[in-house]
C-alpha positions as CSV (number, residue, x, y, z in Angstrom):
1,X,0.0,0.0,0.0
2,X,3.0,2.4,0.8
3,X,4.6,1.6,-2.6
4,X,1.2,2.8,-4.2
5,X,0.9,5.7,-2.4
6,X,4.8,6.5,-3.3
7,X,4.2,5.4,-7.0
8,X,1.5,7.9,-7.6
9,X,3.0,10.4,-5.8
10,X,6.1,10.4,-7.8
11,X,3.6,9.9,-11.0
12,X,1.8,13.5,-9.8
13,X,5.1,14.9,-9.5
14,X,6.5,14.0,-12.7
15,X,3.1,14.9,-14.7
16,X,3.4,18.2,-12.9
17,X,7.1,18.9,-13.6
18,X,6.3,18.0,-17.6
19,X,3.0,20.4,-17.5
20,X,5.2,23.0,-15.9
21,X,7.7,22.8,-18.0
22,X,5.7,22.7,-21.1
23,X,4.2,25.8,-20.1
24,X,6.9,27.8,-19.7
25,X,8.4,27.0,-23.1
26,X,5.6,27.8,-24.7
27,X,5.9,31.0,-22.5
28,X,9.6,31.9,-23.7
29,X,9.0,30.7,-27.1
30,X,9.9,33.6,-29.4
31,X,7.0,34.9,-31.7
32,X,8.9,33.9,-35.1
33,X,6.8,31.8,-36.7
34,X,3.9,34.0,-35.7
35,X,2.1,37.1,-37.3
36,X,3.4,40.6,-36.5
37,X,1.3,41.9,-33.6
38,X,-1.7,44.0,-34.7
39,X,-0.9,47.4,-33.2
40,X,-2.3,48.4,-29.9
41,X,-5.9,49.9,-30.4
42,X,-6.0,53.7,-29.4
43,X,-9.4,52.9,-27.4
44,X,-11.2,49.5,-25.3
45,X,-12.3,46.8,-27.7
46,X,-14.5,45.9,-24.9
47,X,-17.2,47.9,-22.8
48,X,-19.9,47.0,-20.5
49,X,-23.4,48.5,-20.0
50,X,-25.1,48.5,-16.5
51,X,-28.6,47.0,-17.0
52,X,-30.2,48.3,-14.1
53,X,-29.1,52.2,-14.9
54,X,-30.4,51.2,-18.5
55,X,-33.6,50.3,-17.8
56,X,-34.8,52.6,-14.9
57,X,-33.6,55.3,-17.5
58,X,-33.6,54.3,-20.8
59,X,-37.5,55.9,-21.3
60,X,-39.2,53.1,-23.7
61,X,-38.4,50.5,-21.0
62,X,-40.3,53.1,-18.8
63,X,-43.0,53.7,-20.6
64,X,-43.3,49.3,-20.9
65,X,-43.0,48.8,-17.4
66,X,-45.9,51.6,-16.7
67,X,-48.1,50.1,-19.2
68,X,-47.0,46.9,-18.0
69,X,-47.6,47.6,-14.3
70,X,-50.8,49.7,-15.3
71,X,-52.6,45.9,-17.1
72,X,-51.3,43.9,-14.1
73,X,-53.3,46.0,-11.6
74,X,-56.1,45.9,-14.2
75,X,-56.0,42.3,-14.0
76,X,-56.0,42.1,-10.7
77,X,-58.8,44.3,-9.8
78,X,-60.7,42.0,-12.6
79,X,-59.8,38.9,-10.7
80,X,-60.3,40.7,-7.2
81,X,-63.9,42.3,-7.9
82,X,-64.9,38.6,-9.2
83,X,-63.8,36.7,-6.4
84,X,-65.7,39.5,-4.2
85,X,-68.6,38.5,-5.9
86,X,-68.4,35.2,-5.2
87,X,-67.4,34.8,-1.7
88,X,-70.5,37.3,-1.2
89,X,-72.5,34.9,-3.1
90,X,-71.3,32.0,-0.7
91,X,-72.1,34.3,2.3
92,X,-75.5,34.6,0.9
93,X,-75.9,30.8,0.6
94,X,-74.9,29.7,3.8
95,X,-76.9,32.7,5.6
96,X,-79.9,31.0,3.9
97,X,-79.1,27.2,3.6
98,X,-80.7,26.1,7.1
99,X,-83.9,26.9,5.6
100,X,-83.3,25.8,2.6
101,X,-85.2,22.5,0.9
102,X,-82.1,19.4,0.8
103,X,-82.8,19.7,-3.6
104,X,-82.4,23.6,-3.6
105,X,-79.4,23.5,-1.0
106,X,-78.0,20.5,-3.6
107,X,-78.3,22.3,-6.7
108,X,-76.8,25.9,-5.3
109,X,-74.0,24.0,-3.9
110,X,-72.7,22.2,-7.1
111,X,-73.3,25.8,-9.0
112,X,-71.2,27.2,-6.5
113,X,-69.2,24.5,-6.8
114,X,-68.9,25.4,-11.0
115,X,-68.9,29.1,-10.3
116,X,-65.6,28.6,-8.0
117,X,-63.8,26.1,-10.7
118,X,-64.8,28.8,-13.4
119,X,-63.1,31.5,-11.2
120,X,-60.4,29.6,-10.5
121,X,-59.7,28.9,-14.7
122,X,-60.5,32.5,-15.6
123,X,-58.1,33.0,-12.8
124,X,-54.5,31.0,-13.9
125,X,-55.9,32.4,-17.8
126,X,-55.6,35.9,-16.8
127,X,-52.2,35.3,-15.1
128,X,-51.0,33.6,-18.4
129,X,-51.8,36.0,-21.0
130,X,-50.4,38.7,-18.0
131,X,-47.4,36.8,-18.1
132,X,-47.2,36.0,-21.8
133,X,-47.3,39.9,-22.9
134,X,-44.9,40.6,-19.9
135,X,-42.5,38.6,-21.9
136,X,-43.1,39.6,-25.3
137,X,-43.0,43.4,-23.9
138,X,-39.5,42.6,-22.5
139,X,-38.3,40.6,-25.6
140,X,-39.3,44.0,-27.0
141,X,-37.0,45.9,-24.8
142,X,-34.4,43.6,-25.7
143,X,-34.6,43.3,-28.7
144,X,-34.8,47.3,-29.3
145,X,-31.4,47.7,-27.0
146,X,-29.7,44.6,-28.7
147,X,-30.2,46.0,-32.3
148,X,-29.2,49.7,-31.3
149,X,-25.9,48.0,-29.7
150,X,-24.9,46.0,-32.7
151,X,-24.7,49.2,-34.5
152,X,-23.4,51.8,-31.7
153,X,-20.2,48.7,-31.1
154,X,-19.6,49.2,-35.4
155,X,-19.6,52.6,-35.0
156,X,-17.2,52.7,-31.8
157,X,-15.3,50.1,-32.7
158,X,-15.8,47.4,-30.2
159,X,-15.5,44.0,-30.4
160,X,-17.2,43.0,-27.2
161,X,-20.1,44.7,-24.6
162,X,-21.1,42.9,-21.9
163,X,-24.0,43.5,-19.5
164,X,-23.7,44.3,-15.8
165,X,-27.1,43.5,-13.7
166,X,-26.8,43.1,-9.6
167,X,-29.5,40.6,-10.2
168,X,-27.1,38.7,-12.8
169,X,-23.4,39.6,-12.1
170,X,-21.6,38.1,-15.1
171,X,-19.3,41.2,-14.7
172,X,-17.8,41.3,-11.3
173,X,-15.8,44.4,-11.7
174,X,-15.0,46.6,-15.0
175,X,-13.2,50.1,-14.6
176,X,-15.5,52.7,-14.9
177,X,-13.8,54.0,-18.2
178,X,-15.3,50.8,-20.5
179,X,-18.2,51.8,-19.0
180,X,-20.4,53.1,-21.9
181,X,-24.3,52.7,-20.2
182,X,-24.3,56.9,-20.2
183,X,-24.0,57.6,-24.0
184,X,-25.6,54.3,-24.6
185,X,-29.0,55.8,-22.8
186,X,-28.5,59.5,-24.0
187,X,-28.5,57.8,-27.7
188,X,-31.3,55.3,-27.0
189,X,-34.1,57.7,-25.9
190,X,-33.2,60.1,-28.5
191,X,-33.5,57.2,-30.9
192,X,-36.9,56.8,-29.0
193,X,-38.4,60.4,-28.6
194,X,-37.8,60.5,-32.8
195,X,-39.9,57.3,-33.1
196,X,-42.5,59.2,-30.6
197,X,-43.3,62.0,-32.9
């Protein structure tokens, strides 16, 4: 068992030595057979924009989430003033069903039985097609910011623009000068008030 342990040891020592050695040939290795080095850009190839500064500023988002916000509470005084309804017409029943004949008390309690699994479907419907045009509107958004970025990274010359979100932090840290999220907004709702008029 000691020989084993010895064996492998000397085998992890040996694969390490080779690795480490490899790499730093290929570190030394002069750039000969290699193209001449592109000269140094005078600017960043890559910036980043901060999501959340876009979209509390950017104003089409704003104008989305408002609309957005306004058809959710919509919806939900919809649902609300249904379900009111209902549990008042339950209130109703069992204020009255002592003196109520056994057939009547039968025949209100499966339609409120009906009634409640109609609520219930209208219900998870609403909160579908809520959902559903929540995520078109934001593919929307998207879209509209992905499109105006393609052409704003030709124009400034950058090869790569990542997106900075607390919610999402795929970017940990960038130095604030690759950050381009100011002109990036300034550009995008005067893009927008244009398509406005």
């Amino acid at each position: 068992m000691i020989e084993m342990k010895t064996t492998a040891s000397i085998f992890t020592k040996i694969t390490l030595g080779v690795l480490l050695a490899g790499s730093m040939a290929a570190c030394n290795k002069t750039k000969t057979d290699d193209k001449p080095a592109a000269p140094a850009p005078n600017k960043e190839t890559v910036v980043f924009i901060n999501q959340d500064t876009l979209l509390s500023k950017y104003d089409y988002a704003k104008d989305v989430t408002k609309t957005m916000q306004d058809k959710g509470k919509a919806a939900q005084n919809d649902v609300g003033g249904r379900q009111q309804a209902f549990q008042r017409e339950v209130a109703e029943y069992q204020k009255n069903a002592n003196t109520m004949p056994a057939d009547q008390r039968q025949t209100t309690e499966q339609r409120l039985q009906r009634e409640n699994q109609e609520l219930q479907g209208y219900q998870q419907n609403a909160t579908a097609q809520f959902q559903n045009e929540q995520s078109a509107e934001a593919a929307k958004v998207y879209d509209k910011i992905a499109d105006f970025v393609k052409g704003y990274s030709k124009e400034k010359g950058y090869k790569l623009v990542l997106m900075y979100s607390k919610a999402n932090p795929t970017v940990l840290y960038g130095d604030p000068s690759l950050d381009v999220t100011s002109d990036v907004i300034k550009r995008l709702n005067d893009a927008y008030t244009k398509e406005k008029k």
